[in-house]
C-alpha positions in Angstrom: -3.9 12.5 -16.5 -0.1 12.3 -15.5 0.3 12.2 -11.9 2.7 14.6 -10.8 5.2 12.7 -8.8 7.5 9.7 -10.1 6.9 6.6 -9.2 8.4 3.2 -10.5 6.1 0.1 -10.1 2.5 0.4 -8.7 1.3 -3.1 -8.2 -1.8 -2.5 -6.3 -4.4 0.0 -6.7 -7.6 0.5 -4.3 -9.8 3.8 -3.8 -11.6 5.0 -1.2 -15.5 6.0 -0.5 -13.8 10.0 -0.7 -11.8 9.3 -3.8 -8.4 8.6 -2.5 -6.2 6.7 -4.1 -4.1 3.5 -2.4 -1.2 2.1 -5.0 1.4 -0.6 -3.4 4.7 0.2 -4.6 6.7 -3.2 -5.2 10.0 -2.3 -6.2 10.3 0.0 -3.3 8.0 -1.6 -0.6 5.7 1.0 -0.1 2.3 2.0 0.0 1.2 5.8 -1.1 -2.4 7.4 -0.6 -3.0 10.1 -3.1 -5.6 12.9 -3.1 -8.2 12.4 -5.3 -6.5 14.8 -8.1 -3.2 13.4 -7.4 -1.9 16.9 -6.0 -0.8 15.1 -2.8 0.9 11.8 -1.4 1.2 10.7 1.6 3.3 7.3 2.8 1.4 5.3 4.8 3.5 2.0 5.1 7.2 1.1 4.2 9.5 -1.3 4.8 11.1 0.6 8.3 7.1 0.5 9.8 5.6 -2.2 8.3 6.8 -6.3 7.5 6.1 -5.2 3.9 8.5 -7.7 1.2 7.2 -7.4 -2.3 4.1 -6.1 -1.4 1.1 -6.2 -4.2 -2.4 -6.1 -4.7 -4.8 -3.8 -1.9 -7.9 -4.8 -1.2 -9.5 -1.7 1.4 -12.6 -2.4 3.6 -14.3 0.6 5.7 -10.8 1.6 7.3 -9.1 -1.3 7.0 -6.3 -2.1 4.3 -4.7 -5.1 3.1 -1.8 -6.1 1.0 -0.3 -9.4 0.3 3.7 -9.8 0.2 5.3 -11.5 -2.8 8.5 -11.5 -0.8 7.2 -14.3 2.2 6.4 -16.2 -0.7 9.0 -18.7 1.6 8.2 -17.6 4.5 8.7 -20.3 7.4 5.8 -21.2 9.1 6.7 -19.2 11.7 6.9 -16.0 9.3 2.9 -17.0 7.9 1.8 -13.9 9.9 3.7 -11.8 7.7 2.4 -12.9 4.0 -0.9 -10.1 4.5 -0.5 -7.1 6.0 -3.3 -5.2 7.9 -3.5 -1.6 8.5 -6.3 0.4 10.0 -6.1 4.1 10.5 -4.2 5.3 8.1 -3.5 9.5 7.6 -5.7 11.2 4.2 -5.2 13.7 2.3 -7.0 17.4 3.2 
């Protein structure tokens, strides 16, 4: 099934216990939940509130959600916080 928004270059895909649907967006540094039927999105990280830099693969546990960023690949050590990203709390869809 088509989803019925565009979207350019998931990287990272991880679903919830409800059915929701987490994809990390490289190309645009972002990362979407989607209802269950794909009738809704909702942003839950981008680059303006979150250190995201080439952000790929998801890996979700309980509430928790995680993405690892291509873009600190060369990140100094002072920057090593920033190559997984942790979010906890993020909006669903109804």
């Amino acid at each position: 099934m088509p989803l019925p928004y565009g979207f350019s270059a998931f990287d990272g895909i991880e679903l919830d216990a409800e059915g929701n649907i987490y994809v990390s967006e490289i190309l645009l540094k972002q990362i979407w939940v989607l209802s269950p039927d794909g009738s809704q999105r909702i942003p839950i990280a981008t680059k303006q509130n979150a250190p995201l830099g080439n952000n790929t693969s998801l890996v979700l546990r309980v509430d928790v959600l995680c993405t690892a960023n291509l873009g600190f690949t060369h990140a100094k050590p002072e920057e090593a916080d920033r190559t997984v990203v942790c979010m906890k709390g993020s909006p669903l869809p109804k």
